[in-house]
C-alpha positions in Angstrom: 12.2 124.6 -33.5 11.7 123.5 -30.0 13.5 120.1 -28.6 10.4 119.2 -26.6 8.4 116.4 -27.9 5.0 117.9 -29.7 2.6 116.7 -27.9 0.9 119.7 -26.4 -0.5 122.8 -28.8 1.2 125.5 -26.6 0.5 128.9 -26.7 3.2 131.2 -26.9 2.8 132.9 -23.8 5.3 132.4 -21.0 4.6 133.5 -17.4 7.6 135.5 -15.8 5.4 135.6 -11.8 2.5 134.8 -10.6 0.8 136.7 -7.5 -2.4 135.8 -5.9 -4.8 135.1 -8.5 -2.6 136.4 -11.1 -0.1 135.4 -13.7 2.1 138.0 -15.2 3.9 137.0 -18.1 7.5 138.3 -19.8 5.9 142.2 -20.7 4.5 142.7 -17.4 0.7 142.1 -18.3 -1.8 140.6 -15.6 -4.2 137.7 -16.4 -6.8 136.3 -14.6 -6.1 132.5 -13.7 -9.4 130.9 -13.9 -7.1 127.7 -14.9 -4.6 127.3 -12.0 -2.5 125.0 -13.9 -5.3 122.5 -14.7 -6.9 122.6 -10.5 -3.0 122.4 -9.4 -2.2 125.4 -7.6 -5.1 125.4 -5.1 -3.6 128.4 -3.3 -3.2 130.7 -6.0 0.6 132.0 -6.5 3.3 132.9 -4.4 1.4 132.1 -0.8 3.9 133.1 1.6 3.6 130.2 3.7 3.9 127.5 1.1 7.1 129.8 -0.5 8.4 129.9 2.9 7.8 125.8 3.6 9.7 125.2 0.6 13.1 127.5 1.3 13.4 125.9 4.5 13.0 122.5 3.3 15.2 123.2 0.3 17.9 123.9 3.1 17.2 120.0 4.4 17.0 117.1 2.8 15.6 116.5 -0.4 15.7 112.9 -1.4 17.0 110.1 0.5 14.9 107.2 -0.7 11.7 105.0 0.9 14.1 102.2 2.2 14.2 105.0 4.9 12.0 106.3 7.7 10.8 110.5 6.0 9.5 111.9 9.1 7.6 115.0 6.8 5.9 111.7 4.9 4.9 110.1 7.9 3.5 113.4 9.5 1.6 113.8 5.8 0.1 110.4 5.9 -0.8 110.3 9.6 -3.1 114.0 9.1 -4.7 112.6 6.2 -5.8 109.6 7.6 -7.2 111.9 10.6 -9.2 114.1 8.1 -10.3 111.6 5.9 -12.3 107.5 5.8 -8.7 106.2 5.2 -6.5 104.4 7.1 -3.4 103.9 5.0 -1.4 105.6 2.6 0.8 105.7 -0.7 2.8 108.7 -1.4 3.1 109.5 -5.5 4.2 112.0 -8.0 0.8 112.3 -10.1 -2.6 111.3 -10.3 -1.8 108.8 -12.9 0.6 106.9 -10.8 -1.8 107.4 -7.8 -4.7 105.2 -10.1 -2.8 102.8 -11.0 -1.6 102.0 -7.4 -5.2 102.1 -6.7 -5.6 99.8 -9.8 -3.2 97.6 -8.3 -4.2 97.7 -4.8 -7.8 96.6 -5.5 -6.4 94.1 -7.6 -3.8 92.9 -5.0 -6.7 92.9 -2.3 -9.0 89.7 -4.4 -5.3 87.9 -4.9 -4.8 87.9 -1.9 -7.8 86.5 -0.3 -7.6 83.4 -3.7 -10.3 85.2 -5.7 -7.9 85.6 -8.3 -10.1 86.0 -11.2 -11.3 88.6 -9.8 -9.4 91.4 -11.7 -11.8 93.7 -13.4 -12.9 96.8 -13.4 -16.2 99.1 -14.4 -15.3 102.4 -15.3 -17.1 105.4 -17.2 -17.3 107.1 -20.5 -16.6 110.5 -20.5 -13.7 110.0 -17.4 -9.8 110.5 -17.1 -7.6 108.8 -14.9 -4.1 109.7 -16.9 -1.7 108.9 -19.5 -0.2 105.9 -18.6 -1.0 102.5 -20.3 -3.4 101.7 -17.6 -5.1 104.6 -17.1 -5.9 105.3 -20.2 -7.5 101.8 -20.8 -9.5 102.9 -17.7 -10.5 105.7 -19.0 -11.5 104.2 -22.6 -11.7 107.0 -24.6 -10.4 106.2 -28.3 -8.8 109.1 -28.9 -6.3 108.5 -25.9 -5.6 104.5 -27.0 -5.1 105.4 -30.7 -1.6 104.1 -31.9 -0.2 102.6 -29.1 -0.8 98.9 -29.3 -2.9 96.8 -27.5 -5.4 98.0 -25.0 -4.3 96.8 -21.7 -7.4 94.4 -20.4 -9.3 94.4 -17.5 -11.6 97.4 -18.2 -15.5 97.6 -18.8 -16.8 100.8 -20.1 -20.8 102.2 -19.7 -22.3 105.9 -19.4 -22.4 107.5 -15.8 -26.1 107.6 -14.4 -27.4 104.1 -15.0 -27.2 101.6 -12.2 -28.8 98.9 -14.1 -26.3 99.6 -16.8 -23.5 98.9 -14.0 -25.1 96.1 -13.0 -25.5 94.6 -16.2 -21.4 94.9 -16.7 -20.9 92.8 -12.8 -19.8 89.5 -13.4 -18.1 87.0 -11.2 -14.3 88.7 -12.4 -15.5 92.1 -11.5 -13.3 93.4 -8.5 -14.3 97.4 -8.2 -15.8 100.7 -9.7 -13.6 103.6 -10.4 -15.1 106.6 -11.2 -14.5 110.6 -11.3 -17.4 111.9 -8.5 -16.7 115.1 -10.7 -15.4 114.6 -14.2 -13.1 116.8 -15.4 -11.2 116.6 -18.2 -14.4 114.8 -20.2 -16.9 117.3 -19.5 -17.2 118.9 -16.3 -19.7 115.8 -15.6 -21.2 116.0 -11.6 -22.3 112.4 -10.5 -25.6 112.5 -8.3 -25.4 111.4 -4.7 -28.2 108.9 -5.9 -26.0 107.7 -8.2 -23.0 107.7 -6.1 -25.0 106.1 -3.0 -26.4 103.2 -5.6 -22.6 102.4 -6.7 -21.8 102.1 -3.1 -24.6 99.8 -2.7 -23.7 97.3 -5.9 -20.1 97.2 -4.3 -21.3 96.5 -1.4 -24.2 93.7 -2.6 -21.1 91.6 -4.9 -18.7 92.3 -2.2 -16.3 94.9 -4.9 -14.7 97.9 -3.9 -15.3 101.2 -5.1 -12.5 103.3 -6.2 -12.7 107.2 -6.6 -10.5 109.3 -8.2 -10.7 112.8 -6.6 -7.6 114.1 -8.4 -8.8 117.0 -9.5 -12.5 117.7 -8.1 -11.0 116.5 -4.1 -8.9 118.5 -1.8 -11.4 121.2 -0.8 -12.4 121.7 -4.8 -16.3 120.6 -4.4 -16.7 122.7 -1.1 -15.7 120.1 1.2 -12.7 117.9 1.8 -13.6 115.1 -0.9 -16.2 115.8 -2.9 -17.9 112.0 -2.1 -19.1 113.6 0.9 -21.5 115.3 -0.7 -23.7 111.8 -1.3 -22.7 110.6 2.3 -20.6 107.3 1.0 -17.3 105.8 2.2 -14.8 104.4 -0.3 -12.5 102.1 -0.1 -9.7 103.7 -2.0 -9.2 107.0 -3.1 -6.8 108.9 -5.7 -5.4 112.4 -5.2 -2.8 114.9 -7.0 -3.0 118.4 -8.0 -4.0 120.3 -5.2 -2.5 118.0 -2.8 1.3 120.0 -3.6 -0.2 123.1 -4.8 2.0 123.1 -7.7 4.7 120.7 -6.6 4.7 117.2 -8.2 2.8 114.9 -5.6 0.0 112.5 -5.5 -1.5 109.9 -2.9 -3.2 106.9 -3.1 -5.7 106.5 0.2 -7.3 102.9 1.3 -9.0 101.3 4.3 -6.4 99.3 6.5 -8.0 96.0 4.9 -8.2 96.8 1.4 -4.2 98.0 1.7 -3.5 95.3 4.2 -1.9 92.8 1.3 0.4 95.5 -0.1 3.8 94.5 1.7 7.2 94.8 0.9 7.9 94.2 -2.9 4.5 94.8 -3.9 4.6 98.7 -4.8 6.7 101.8 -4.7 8.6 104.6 -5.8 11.8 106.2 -6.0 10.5 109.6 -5.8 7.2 109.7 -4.0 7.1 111.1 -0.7 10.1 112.4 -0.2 11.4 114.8 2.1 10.9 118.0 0.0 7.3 116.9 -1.5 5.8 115.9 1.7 7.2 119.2 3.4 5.1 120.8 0.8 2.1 118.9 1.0 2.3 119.6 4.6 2.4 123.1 4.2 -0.8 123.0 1.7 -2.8 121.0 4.3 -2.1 123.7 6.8 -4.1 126.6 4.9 -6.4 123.5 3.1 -7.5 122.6 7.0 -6.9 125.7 8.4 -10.8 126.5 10.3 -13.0 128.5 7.4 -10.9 128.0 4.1 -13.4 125.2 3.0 -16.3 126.9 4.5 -15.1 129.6 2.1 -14.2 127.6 -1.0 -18.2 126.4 -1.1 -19.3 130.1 -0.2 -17.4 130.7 -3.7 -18.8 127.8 -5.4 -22.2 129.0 -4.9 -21.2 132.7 -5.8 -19.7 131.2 -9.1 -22.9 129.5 -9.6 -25.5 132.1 -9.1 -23.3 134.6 -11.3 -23.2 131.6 -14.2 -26.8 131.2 -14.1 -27.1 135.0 -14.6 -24.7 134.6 -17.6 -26.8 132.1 -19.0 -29.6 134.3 -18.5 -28.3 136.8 -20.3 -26.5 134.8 -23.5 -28.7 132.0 -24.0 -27.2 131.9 -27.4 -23.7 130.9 -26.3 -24.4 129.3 -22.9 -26.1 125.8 -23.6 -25.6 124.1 -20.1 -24.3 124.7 -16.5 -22.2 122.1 -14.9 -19.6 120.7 -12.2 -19.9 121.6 -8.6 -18.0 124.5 -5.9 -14.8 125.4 -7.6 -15.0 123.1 -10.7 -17.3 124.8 -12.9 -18.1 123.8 -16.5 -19.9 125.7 -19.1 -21.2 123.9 -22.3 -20.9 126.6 -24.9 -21.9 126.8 -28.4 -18.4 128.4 -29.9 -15.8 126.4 -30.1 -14.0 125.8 -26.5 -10.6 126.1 -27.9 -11.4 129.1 -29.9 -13.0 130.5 -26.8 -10.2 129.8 -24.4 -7.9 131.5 -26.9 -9.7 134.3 -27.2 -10.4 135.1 -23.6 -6.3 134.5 -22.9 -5.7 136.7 -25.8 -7.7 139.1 -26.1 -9.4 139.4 -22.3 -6.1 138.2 -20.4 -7.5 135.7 -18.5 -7.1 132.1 -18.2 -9.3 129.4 -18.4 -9.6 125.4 -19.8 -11.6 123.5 -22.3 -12.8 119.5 -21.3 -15.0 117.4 -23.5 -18.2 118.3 -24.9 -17.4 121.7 -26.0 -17.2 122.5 -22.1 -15.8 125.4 -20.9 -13.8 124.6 -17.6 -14.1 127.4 -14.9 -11.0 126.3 -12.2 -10.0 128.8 -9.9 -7.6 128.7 -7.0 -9.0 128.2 -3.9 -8.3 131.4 -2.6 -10.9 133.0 -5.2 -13.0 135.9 -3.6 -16.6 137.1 -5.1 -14.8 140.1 -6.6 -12.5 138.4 -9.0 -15.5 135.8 -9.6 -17.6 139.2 -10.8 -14.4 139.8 -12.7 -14.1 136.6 -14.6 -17.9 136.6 -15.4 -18.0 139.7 -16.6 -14.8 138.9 -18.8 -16.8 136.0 -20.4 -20.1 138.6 -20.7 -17.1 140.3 -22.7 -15.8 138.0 -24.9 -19.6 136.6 -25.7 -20.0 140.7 -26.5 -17.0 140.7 -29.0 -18.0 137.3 -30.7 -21.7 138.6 -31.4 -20.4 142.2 -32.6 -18.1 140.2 -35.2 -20.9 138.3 -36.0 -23.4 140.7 -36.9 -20.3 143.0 -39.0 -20.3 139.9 -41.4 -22.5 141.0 -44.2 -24.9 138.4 -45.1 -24.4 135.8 -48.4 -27.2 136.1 -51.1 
């Protein structure tokens, strides 16, 4: 019996190396990663230049703490704020812990100026923001609050896609609107830039702040940077992880200078984020994320994926219900069961992909994906739809 705690269903396959856009496990077979450790490793495995960032860190400095100046976490900080709307930034260790110091930050921002009641927050069915006590109050879904207490306050809850719905929830306590411009874990879900643009506008109209949490669909996923460029907006805070250490525990929290002007000394921090060895990393990841053409290819790929899922469709209208996400984060709503599904494509087609919400079906490649191993995948999942309807019709009929 294992000593971990049981809180994942783990298969029990165990990866020995991982090359490219392959896994191999302990026997020496090859699988497809279509998962990429949940939109983690945005570079595939074993890049050369994020393996050789991290040996020469690893010969530095480690961990010192933030009560010092971390020259990598400066140099970090200082290119993202040149790439992106933001002006300041918090170094993390997840995408939870990056939420909730936007959660806190917003927060901090009406306290500061004496709007004190201001301290709520309109959030979305159907989106995930983490596991911690916060996050998962912002995110509202039952199954996550279940048996832990009392659900932390401060949260309003309506479906994505209806601004009169939002504006129904504003009141004179509301301080912001967090949402997912891609959801994820609950469906594969792609806001419209009309609806993006009219959040922008109610934040702007009752003087609240719009928080996005681009933890898994940012960092080059969607096809560009952040994937709220696609509507043509400007946040005021944003939330990253995953790709930003392409494998290495990191997260960021990005804000305007005034939104993040309040958060001094003893308002916020962390023992481990942004230290030496992380931010050596990250820097490494932005150097092939920016590099000229990797994001210019990334949407190229997202298109490819696209057209050759609408062709699946076309071709098993039986299985494939509905066609979602956008670039790199692809979700298929499928009529077998997603777990099932993903089981069987790991087992029995060796390649890796992850259910979401909805019975969705979530495609999540590394960046580095070319049309070849997209043909590959889709023709793996024209497989396994194959196998599922030849054990179907060998079932002799009842009656």
């Amino acid at each position: 019996m294992s000593a971990l705690y049981g809180t994942y269903a783990r298969s029990e396959l165990a990866f020995e190396r991982g090359e490219g856009m392959r896994l191999y496990d302990q026997q020496g077979r090859s699988y497809l990663d279509f998962h990429s450790g949940i939109a983690v490793n945005a570079l595939g495995h074993g890049d050369a230049h994020l393996v050789s960032a991290i040996k020469s860190a690893a010969d530095k400095v480690w961990h010192t703490s933030n009560v010092f100046t971390i020259p990598e976490q400066e140099r970090l900080a200082q290119r993202l704020v040149d790439t992106t709307f933001a002006d300041k930034v918090f170094f993390t260790n997840s995408g939870a812990e990056s939420i909730e110091c936007a959660i806190k930050t917003a927060r901090h921002y009406f306290w500061a100026k004496g709007e004190v009641e201001r301290d709520e927050i309109i959030a979305f069915t159907g989106s995930f923001h983490g596991r911690t006590m916060a996050t998962i109050a912002a995110g509202g879904n039952p199954s996550y609050l279940e048996g832990f207490g009392p659900v932390m306050p401060g949260f309003k809850h309506t479906a994505p896609g209806d601004l009169d719905a939002v504006r129904a929830l504003i009141t004179p306590k509301t301080c912001a609107i967090l949402i997912e411009p891609v959801q994820g874990e609950g469906g594969v879900t792609a806001m419209s830039s009309e609806f993006m643009q009219g959040l922008r506008a109610l934040c702007d109209e009752f003087g609240m702040l719009l928080i996005l949490d681009e933890v898994q669909c940012g960092y080059g996923r969607s096809g560009r940077f952040f994937a709220f460029e696609w509507s043509g907006i400007t946040p005021d805070i944003v939330a990253v992880a995953k790709a930003i250490g392409g494998g290495f525990p990191l997260g960021a929290c990005l804000a305007t200078e005034e939104v993040a002007a309040s958060m001094v000394p003893g308002t916020h921090g962390s023992t481990y984020g942004g230290n030496p060895l992380a931010t050596a990393v990250g820097n490494a990841v932005l150097d092939r994320i920016l590099a000229p053409g990797f994001i210019d290819h990334v949407n190229q790929m997202g298109q490819k994926l696209a057209w050759h899922l609408q062709q699946l469709q076309q071709k098993y209208p039986d299985y494939v219900v509905e066609l979602r996400g956008k670039g790199l984060l692809a979700g298929i709503k499928i009529t077998p069961p997603v777990r099932d599904f993903v089981a069987r494509l790991r087992d029995d087609h060796q390649m890796l992909a992850v259910g979401a919400g909805d019975n969705v079906l979530r495609l999540i490649p590394p960046l580095i994906v070319t049309e070849a191993e997209i043909e590959e995948a889709v023709a793996t999942l024209g497989a396994a739809f194959e196998a599922i309807e030849a054990e179907t019709a060998s079932v002799p009929a009842v009656g």
